[in-house]
BANU-287858 format. One record per residue (C-alpha): x, y, z; residue number from 1; residue in three letters. Coordinates in steps of 0.05 Angstrom, whole numbers, plus 5000, padded with zeros to 4 digits. Layout:
BANU-287858
    u    v    w  nr rest
    X    Y    Z NUM  ALA
...
end
This chain:
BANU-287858
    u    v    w  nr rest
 9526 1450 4417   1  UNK
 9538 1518 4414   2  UNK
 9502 1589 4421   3  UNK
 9474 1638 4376   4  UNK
 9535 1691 4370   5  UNK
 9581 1636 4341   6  UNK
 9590 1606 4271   7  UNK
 9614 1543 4282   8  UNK
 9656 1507 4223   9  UNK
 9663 1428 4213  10  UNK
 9726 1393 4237  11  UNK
 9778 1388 4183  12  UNK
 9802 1324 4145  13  UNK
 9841 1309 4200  14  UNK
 9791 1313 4256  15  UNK
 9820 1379 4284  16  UNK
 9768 1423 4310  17  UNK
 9771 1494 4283  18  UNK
 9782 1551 4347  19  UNK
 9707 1576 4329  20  UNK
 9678 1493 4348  21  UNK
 9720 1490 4401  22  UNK
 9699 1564 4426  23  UNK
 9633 1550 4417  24  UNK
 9638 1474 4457  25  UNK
 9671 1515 4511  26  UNK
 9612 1561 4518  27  UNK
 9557 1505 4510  28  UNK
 9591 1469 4569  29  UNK
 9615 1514 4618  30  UNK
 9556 1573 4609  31  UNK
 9489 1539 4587  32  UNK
 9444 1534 4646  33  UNK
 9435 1476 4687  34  UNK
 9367 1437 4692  35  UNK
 9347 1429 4763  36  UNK
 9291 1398 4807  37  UNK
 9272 1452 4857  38  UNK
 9201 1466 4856  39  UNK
 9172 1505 4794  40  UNK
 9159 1584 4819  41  UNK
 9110 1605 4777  42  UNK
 9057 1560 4726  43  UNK
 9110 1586 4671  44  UNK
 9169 1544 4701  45  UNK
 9118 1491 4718  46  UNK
 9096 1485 4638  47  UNK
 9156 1481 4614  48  UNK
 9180 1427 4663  49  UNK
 9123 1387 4639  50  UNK
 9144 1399 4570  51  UNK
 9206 1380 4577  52  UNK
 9186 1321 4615  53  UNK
 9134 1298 4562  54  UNK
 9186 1283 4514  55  UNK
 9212 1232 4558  56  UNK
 9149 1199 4574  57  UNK
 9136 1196 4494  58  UNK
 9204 1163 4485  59  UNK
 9185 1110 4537  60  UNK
 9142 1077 4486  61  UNK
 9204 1048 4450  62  UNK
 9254 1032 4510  63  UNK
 9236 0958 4535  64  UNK
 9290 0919 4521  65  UNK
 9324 0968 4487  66  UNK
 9396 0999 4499  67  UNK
 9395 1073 4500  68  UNK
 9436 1136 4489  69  UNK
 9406 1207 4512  70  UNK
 9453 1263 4484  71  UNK
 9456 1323 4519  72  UNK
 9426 1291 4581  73  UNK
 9442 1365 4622  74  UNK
 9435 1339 4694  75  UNK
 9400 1274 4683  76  UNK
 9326 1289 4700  77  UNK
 9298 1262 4646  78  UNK
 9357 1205 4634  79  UNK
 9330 1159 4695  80  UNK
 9253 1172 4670  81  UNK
 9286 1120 4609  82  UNK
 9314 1074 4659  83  UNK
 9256 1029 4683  84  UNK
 9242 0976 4625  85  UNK
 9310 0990 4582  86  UNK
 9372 0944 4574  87  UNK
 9406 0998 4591  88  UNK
 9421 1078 4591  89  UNK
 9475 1123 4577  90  UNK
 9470 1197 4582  91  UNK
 9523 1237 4557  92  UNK
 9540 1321 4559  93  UNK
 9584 1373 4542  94  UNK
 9580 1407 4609  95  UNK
 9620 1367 4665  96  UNK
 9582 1403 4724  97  UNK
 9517 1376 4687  98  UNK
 9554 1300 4693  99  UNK
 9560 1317 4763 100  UNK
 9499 1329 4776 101  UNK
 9463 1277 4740 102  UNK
 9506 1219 4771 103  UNK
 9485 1247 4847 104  UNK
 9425 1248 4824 105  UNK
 9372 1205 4864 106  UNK
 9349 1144 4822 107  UNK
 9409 1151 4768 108  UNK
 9437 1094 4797 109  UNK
 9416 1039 4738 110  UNK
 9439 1100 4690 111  UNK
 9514 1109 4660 112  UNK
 9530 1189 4653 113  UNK
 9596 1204 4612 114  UNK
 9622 1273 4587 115  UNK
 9636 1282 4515 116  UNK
 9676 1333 4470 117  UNK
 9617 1351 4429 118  UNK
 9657 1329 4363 119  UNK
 9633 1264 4366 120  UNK
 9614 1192 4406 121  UNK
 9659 1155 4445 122  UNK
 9618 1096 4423 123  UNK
 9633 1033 4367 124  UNK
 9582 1032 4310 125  UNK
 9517 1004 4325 126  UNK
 9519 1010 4402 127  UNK
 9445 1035 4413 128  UNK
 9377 1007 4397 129  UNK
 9348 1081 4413 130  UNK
 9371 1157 4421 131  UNK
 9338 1216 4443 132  UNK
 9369 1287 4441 133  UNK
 9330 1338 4466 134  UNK
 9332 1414 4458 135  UNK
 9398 1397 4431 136  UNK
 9382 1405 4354 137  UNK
 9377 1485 4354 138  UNK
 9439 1487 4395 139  UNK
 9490 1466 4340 140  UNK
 9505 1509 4280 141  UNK
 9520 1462 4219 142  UNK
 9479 1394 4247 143  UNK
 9499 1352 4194 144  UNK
 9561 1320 4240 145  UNK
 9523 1314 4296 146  UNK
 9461 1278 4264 147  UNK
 9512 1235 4229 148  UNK
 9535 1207 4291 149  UNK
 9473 1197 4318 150  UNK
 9464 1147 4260 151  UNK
 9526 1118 4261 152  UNK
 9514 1099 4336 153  UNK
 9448 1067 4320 154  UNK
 9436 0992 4295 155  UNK
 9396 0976 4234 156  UNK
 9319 0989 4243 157  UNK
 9339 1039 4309 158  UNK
 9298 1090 4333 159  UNK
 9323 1162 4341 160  UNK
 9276 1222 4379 161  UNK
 9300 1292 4376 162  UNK
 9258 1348 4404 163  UNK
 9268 1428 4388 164  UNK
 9235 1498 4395 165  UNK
 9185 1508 4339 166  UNK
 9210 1579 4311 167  UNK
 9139 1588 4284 168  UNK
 9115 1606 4336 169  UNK
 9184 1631 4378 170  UNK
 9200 1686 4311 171  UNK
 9182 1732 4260 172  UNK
 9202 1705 4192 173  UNK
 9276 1725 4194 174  UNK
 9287 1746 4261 175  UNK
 9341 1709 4302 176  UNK
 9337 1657 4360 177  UNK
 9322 1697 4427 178  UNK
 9362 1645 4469 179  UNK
 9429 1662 4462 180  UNK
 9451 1596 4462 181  UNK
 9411 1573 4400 182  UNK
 9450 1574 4337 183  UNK
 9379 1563 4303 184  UNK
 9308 1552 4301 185  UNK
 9265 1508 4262 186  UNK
 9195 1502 4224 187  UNK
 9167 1438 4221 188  UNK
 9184 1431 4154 189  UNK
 9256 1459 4161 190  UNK
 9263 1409 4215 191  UNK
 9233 1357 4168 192  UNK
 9297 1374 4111 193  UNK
 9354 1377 4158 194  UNK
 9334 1309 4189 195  UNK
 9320 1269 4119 196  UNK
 9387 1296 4097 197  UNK
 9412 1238 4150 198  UNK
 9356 1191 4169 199  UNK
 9310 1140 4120 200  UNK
 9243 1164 4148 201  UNK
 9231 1228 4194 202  UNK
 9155 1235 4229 203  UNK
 9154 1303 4252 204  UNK
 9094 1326 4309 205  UNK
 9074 1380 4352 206  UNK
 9063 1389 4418 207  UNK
 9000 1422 4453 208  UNK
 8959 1415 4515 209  UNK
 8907 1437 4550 210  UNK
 8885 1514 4543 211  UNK
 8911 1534 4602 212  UNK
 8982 1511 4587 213  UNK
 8979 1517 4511 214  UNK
 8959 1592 4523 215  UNK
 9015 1605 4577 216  UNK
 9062 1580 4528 217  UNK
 9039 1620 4466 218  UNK
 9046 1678 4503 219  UNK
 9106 1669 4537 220  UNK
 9147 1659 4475 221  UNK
 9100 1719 4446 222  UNK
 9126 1762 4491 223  UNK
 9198 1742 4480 224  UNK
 9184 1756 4402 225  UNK
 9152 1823 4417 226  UNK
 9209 1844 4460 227  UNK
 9260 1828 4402 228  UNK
 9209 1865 4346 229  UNK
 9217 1927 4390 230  UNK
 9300 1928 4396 231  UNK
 9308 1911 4326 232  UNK
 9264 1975 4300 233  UNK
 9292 2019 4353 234  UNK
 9347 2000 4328 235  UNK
 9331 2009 4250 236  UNK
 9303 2072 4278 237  UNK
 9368 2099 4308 238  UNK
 9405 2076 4249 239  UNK
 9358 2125 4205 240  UNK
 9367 2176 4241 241  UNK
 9447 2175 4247 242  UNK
 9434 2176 4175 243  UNK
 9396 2238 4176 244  UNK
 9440 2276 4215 245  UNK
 9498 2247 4168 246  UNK
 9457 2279 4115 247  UNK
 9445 2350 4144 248  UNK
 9518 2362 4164 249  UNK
 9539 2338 4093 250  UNK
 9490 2395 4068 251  UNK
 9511 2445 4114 252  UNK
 9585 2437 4096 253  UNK
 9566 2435 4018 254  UNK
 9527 2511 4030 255  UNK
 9584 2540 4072 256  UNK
 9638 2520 4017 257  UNK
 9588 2538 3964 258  UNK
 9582 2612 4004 259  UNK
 9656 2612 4014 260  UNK
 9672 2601 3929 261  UNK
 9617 2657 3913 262  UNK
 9651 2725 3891 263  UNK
 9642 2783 3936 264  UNK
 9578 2833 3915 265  UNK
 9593 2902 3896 266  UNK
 9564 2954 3944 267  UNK
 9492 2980 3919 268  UNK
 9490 3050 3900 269  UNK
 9455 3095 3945 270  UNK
 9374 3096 3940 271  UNK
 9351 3140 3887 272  UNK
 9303 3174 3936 273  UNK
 9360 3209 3975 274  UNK
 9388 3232 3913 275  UNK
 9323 3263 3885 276  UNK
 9311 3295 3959 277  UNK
 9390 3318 3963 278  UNK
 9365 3355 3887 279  UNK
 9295 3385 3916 280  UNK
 9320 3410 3987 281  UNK
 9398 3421 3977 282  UNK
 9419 3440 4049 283  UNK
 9357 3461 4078 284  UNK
 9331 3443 4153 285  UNK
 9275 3401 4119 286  UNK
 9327 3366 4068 287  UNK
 9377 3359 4117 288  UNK
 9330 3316 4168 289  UNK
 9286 3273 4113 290  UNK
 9362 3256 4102 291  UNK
 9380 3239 4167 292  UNK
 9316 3197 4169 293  UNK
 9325 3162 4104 294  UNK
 9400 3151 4115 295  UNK
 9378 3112 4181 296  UNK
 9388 3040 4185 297  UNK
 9310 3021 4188 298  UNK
 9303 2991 4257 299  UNK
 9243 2959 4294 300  UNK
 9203 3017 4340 301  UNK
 9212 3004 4418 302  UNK
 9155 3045 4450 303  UNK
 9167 3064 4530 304  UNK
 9138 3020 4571 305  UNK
 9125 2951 4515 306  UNK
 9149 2884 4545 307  UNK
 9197 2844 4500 308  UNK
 9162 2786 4468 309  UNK
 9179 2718 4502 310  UNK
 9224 2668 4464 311  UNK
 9195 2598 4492 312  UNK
 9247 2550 4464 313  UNK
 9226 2480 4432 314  UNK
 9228 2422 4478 315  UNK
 9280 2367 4473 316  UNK
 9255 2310 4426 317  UNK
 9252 2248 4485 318  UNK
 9289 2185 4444 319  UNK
 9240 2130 4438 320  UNK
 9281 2069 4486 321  UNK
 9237 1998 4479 322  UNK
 9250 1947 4517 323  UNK
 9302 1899 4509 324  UNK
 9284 1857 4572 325  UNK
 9261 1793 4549 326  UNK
 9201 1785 4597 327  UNK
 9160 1728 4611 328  UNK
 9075 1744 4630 329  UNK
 9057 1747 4699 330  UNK
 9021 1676 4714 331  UNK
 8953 1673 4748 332  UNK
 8964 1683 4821 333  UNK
 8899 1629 4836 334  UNK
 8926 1578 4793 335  UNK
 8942 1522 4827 336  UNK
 9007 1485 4799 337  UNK
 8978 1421 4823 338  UNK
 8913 1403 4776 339  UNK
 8972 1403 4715 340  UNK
 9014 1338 4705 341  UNK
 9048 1314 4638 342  UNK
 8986 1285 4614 343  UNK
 8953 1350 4602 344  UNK
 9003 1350 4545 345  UNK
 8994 1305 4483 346  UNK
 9030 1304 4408 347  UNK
 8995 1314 4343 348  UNK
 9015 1317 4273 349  UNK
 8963 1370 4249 350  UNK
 8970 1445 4260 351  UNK
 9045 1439 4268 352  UNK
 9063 1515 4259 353  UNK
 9006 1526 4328 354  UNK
 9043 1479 4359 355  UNK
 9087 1491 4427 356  UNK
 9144 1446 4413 357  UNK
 9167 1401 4356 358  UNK
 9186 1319 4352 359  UNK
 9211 1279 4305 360  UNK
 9204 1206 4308 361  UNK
 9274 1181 4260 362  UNK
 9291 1120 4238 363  UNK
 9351 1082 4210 364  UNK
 9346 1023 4143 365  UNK
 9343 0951 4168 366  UNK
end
């Protein structure tokens, strides 16, 4: 898995991991946040708990009797929700404090938690009747290696679930993940490609819920998109006007070396008034002042007692500075957390670009 800022590459022949894999493995499993159980804060936390949780519950359908692999299990809380009618569980992470966590965790005891290197599964061919992975799909750059081991890992006719951010409603078209840690985002039909590169059948569907929830949720990641929208034209907008000023000093210096290359004027010839009034009044007191006066340098009259004119200088253009907080909408502050539970959640496959989440329901030939 790895985050947004990094370009993965593919192992080599030779199964080495290029530095940028390993980098970005590294990141993935000592940064990404951990998945907790305190109590949601705010109905926000509380809806995406639930939404999280509801992919579990969904999976459930296909577990009895079944063995089962979650990848990218972070601390287990959804893991043991797979427990109750399966053969058996295994839930396996990048993140060793994640591990930790999820085999402390209460009612994790039927469940097996490993850590893996995020290059592949420590696992024989056809080990699992049934895998789910998460919110782990947008995480990994090139998926191709990673859905290919999914597959390998799965017996003939197995089930795989994978679950992922849908980016139509998360981005503009063209815009980058938000989440730092998300390499990429998907459409349902993007989703839809990548997967049938690898799998025989792919059923993708969309999650919604109840207004309340479905609304927090739309907004939320709204928000988020807005919040992005605004840095990337401030920063367009900074970017044309660096430009501008580029511009105007490149014109300045082209006038003063233009000025500087320009021969030198010859001096004007005195105005042919004086010389007509030097004719008529030769050295009289008359000719000798109208000469004085039109010899003059013609300056602006200053009466006795006239105030100079104000100069009120321009004020400073203020830089417009959006927001780059991503911020999440204030929840209701009479909205009780308890009338929600995960069945105020439910999976359809109409609408799929409204939708608050994507699945995809994968299988493998018999």
């Amino acid at each position: 898995m790895a985050p947004d800022e990094v370009d993965p590459t593919l192992p080599d022949p030779t199964g080495r991991a290029s530095v940028d894999l390993v980098e970005a493995i590294r990141v993935q499993a000592e940064e990404h946040p951990l998945i907790d159980d305190k109590a949601p804060e705010t109905l926000s936390e509380k809806c995406l708990h639930l939404m999280h949780l509801k992919a579990y519950d969904e999976a459930n359908k296909y577990t009895a009797g079944r063995d089962v692999l979650d990848v990218g299990c972070n601390t287990g809380y959804g893991t043991v929700r797979l427990a109750g009618a399966a053969r058996s569980v295994t839930g396996v992470d990048v993140s060793p404090g994640a591990i930790e966590a999820a085999q402390a965790r209460a009612g994790g005891e039927g469940v097996e938690f490993r850590i893996i290197d995020g290059l592949g599964l420590p696992f024989p061919d056809h080990s699992f009747d049934l895998v789910t992975s998460f919110q782990v799909v947008e995480h990994v750059a090139d998926p191709g290696p990673y859905l290919r081991e999914i597959q390998r890992v799965l017996r003939p006719g197995g089930l795989a679930l994978f679950t992922t951010p849908n980016a139509a409603i998360c981005l503009d078209e063209g815009m980058p993940p938000w989440n730092r840690f998300h390499a990429r985002e998907y459409r349902a039909a993007d989703l839809r490609d990548a997967l049938g590169e690898v799998f025989s059948t792919v059923d993708v569907f969309g999650m919604f819920g109840v207004p309340t929830l479905y609304g927090l949720e739309i907004e939320r990641v709204g928000a988020n998109r807005r919040g992005v929208r605004g840095r990337q034209e401030a920063i367009a907008a900074n970017a044309a006007a660096a430009e501008a000023k580029a511009e105007a000093a490149r014109a300045r210096a082209a006038a003063a070396e233009a000025k500087a290359a320009a021969p030198v004027p010859t001096p004007a010839s005195p105005p042919s008034v004086i010389r007509r009034a030097r004719r008529r009044f030769g050295r009289s007191a008359v000719g000798s002042q109208l000469l004085r006066v039109l010899g003059r340098t013609p300056t602006r009259p200053t009466w006795p007692g006239t105030p100079p004119v104000p100069v009120t200088p321009l004020p400073a253009p203020v830089p417009a500075t959006p927001s780059t907080q991503v911020v999440e909408t204030a929840d209701p502050a009479a909205t009780d957390f308890r009338v929600f539970a995960v069945e105020d959640l439910f999976y359809s496959r109409r609408d799929l670009d409204s939708s608050m989440d994507l699945l995809a329901l994968c299988t493998v030939r018999d």
